[in-house]
KOLDRENFI-916888 format. One record per residue: residue number from 1; x, y, z of N, C-alpha, C, CB in turn. Coordinates in nm, 3 decimals. Each point is the difference from the previous one (the first is absolute). Glycine has a CB too. Layout:
! residues N
(NUM; (X; Y; Z); (X; Y; Z); (X; Y; Z); (X; Y; Z));
...
END
This chain:
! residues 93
(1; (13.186; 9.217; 8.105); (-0.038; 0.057; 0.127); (-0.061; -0.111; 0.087); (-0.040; 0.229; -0.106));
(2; (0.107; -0.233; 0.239); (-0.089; -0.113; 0.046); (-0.036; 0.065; 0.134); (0.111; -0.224; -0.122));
(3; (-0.250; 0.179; 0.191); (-0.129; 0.036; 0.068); (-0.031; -0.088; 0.119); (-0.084; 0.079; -0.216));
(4; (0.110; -0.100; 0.289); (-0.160; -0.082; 0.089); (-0.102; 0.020; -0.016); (0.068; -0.010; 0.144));
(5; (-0.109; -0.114; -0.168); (-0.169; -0.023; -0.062); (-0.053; -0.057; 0.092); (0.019; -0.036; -0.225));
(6; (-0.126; 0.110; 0.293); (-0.054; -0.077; 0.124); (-0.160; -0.057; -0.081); (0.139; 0.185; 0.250));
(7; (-0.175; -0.260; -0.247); (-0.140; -0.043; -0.063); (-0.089; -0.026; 0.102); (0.093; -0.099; -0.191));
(8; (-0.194; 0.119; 0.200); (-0.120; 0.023; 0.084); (-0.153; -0.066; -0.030); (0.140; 0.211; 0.028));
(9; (-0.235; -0.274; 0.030); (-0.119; -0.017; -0.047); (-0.098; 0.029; 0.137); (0.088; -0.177; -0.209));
(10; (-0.199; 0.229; 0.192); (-0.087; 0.009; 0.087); (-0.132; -0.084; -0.021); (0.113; 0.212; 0.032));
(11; (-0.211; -0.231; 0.072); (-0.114; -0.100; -0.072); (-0.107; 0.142; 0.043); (0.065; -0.350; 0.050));
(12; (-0.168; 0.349; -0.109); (-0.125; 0.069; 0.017); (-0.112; -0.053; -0.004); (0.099; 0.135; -0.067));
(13; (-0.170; -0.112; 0.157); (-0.107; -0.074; 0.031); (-0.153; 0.120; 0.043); (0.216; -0.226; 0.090));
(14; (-0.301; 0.234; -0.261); (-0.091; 0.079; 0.025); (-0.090; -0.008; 0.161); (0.011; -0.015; -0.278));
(15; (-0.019; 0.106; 0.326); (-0.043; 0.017; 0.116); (0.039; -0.027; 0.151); (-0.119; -0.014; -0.169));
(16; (0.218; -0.041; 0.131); (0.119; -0.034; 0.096); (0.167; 0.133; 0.022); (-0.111; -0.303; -0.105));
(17; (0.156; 0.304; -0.018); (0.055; 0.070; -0.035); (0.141; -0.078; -0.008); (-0.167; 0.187; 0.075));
(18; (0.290; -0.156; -0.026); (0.102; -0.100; -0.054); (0.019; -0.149; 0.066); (0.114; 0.219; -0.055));
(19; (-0.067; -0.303; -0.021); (-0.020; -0.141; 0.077); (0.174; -0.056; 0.033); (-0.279; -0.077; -0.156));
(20; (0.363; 0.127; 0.060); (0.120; -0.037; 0.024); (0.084; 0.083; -0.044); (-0.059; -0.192; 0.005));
(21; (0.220; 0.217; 0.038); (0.075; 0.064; -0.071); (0.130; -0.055; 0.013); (-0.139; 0.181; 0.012));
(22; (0.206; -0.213; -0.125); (0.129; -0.110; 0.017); (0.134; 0.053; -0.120); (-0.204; -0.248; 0.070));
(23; (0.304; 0.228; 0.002); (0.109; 0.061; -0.113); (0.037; -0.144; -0.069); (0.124; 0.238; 0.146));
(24; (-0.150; -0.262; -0.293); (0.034; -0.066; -0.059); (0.146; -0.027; -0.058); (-0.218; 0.043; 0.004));
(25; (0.277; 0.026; -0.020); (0.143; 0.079; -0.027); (0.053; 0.059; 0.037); (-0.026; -0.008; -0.098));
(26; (0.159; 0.014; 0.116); (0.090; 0.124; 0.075); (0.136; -0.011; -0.089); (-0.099; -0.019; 0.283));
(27; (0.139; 0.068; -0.379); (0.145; -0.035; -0.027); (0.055; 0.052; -0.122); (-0.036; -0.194; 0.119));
(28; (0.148; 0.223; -0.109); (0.071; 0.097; -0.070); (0.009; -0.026; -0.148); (0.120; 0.036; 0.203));
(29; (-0.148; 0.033; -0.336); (-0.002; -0.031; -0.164); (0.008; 0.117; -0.063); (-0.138; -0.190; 0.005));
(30; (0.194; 0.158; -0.130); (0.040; 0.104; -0.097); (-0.126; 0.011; -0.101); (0.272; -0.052; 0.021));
(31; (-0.302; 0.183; 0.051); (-0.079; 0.053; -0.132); (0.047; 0.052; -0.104); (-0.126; 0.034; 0.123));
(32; (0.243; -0.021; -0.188); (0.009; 0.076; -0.108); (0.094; 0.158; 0.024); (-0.250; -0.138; -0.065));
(33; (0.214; 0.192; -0.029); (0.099; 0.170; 0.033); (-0.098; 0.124; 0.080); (0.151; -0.030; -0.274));
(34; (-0.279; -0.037; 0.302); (-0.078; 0.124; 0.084); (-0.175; -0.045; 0.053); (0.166; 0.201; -0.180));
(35; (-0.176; -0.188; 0.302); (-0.138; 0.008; 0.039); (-0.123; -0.050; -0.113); (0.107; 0.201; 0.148));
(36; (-0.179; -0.286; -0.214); (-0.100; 0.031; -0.062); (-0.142; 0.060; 0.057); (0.131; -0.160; -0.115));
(37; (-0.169; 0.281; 0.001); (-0.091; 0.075; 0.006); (-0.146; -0.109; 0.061); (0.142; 0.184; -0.213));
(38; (-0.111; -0.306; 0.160); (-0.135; -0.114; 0.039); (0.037; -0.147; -0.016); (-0.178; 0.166; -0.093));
(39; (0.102; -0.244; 0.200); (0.032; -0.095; -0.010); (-0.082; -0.123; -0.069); (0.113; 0.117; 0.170));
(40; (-0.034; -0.215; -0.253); (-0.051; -0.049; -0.129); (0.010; -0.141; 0.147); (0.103; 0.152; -0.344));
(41; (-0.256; -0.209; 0.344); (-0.043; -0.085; 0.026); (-0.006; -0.127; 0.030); (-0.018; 0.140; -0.060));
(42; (0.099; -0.177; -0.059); (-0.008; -0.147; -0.099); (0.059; -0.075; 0.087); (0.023; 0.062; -0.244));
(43; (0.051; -0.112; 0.381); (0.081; -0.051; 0.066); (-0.130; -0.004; 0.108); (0.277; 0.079; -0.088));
(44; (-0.405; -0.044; 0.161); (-0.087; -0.030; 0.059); (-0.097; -0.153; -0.043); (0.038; 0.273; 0.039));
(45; (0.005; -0.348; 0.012); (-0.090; -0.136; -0.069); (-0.162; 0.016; 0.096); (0.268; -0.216; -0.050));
(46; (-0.346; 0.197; -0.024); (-0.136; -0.043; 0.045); (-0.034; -0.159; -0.108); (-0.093; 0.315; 0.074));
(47; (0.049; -0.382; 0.034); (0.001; -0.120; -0.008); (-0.110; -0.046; -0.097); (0.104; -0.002; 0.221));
(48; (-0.134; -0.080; -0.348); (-0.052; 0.056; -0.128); (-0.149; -0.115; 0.053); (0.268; 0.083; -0.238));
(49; (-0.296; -0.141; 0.350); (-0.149; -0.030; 0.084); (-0.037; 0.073; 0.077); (0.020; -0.179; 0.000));
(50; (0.032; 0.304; 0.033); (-0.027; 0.121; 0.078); (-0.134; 0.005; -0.029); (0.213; 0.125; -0.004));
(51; (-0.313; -0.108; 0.142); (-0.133; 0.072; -0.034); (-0.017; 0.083; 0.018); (-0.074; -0.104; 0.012));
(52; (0.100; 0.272; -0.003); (-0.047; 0.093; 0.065); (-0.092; 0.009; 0.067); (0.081; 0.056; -0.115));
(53; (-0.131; -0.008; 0.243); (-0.068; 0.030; 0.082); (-0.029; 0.176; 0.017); (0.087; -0.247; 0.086));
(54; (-0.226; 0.296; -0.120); (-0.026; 0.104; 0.040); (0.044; 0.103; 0.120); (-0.131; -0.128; -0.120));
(55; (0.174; -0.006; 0.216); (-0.019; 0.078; 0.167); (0.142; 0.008; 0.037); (-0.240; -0.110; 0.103));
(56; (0.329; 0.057; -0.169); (0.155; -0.031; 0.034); (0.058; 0.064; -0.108); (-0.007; -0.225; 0.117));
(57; (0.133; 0.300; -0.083); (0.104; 0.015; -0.096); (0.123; 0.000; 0.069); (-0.138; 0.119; -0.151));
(58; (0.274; -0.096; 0.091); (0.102; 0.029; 0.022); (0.091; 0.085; -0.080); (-0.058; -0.175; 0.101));
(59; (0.122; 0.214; 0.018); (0.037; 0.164; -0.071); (0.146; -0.047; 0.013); (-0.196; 0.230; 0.089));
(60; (0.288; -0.227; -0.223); (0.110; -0.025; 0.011); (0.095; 0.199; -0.049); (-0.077; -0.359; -0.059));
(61; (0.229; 0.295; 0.201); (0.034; 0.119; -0.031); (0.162; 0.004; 0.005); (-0.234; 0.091; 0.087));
(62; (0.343; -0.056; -0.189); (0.118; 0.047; -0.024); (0.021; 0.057; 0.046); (0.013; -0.026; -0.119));
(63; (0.134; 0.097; 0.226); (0.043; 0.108; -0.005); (0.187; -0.045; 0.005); (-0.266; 0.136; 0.117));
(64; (0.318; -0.025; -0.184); (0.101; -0.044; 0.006); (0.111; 0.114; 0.075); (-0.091; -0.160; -0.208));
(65; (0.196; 0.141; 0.259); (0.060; 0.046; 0.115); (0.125; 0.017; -0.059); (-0.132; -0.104; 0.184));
(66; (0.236; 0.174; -0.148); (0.135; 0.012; -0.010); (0.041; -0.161; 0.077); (0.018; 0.318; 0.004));
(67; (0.119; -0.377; -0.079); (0.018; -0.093; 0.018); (0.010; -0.034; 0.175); (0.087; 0.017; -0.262));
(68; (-0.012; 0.086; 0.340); (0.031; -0.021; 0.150); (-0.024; 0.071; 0.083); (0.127; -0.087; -0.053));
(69; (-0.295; 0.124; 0.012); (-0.084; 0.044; 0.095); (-0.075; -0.105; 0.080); (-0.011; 0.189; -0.141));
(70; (-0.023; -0.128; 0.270); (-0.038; -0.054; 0.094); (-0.131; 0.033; 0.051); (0.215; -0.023; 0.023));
(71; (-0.293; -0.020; -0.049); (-0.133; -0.046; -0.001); (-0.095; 0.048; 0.134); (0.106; -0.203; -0.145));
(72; (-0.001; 0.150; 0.218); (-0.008; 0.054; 0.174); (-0.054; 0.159; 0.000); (0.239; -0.160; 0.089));
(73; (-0.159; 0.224; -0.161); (0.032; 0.156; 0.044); (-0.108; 0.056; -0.085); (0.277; 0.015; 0.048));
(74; (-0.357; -0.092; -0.116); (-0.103; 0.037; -0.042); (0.017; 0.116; -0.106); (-0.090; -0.092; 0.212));
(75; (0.157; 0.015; -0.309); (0.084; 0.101; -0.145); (-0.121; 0.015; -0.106); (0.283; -0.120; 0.002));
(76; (-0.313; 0.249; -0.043); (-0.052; -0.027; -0.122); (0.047; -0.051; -0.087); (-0.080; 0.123; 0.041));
(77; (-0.035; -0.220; -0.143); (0.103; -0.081; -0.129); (-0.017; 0.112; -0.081); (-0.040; -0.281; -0.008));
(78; (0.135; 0.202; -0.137); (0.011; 0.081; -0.075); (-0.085; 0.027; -0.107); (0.175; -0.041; 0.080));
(79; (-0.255; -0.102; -0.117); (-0.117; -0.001; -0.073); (-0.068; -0.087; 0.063); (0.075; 0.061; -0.198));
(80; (-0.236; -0.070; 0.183); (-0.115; -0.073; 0.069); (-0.095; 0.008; -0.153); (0.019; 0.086; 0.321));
(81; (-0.054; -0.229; -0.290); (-0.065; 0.000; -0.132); (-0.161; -0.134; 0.065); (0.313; 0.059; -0.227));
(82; (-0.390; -0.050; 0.216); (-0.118; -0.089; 0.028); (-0.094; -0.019; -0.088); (0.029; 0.055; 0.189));
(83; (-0.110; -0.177; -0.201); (-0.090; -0.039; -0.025); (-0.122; -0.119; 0.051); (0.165; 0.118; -0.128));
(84; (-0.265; -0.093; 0.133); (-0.120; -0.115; 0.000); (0.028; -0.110; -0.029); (-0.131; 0.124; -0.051));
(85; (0.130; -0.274; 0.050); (-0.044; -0.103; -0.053); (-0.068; 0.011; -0.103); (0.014; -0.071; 0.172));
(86; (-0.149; 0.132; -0.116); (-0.121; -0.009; -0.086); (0.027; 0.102; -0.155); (-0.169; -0.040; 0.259));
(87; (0.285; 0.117; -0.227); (0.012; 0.116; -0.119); (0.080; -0.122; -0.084); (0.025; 0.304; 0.124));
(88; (0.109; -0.394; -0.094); (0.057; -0.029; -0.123); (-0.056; -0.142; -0.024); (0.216; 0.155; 0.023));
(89; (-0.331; -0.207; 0.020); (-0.087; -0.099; -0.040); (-0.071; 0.073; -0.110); (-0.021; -0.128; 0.226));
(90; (-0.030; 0.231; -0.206); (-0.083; 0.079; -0.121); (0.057; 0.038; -0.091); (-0.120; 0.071; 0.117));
(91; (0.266; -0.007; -0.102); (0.066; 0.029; -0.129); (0.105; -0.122; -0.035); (-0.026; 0.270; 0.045));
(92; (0.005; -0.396; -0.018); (0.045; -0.174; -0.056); (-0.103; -0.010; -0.104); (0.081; -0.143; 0.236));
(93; (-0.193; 0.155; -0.189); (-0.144; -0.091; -0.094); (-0.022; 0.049; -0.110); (-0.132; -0.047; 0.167));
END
C-alpha cells in the first residue's frame, strides 16, 4: 500500500507558545498491506549531545494521505500519529 507521508515538526516555547512549524517531508512510500494501528519511532534521530531544556520542546507529527491527494483542498489524512521530543528522549534512556 503506498501513502503520502507528509512529516511535520513544531517548536514550543513555554510561555511563548509555538516558535516554529516546518514540513520536513512530503513524499510518497510503501507501508506494507494496511494503515498501522501506531507509529514505531525508531527512524526519529535525536542527536546523542542533545541537552534537553525544560522550556522548549518539539512536537513531531505523521500523517499520511492517499497517494494523489491534494493538500490544497484541505483532505483529511488517513492516519495522524504524534509525538513530543521530550516523550521519545524518555522512553530512549
Amino acid at each position: 500500500m503506498k501513502v503520502r507521508e507528509v512529516i511535520t515538526i513544531a517548536g514550543w516555547v513555554n510561555g511563548s507558545g509555538w516558535s516554529y512549524n516546518q514540513c520536513t517531508s512530503d513524499s510518497i512510500i510503501e507501508i506494507g498491506d494496511s494503515i498501522p494501528e501506531e507509529m514505531v519511532w525508531d527512524w526519529y534521530e535525536i542527536d546523542a549531545d542533545y541537552v534537553q531544556n525544560e522550556s522548549e520542546d518539539t512536537f513531531i507529527t505523521v500523517k499520511y494521505y492517499a497517494p494523489d491527494a491534494d493538500l490544497d483542498d484541505d483532505v483529511k489524512p488517513l492516519a495522524t500519529y504524534s509525538i513530543w521530543e521530550s516523550e521519545l528522549i524518555e522512553e530512549r534512556q
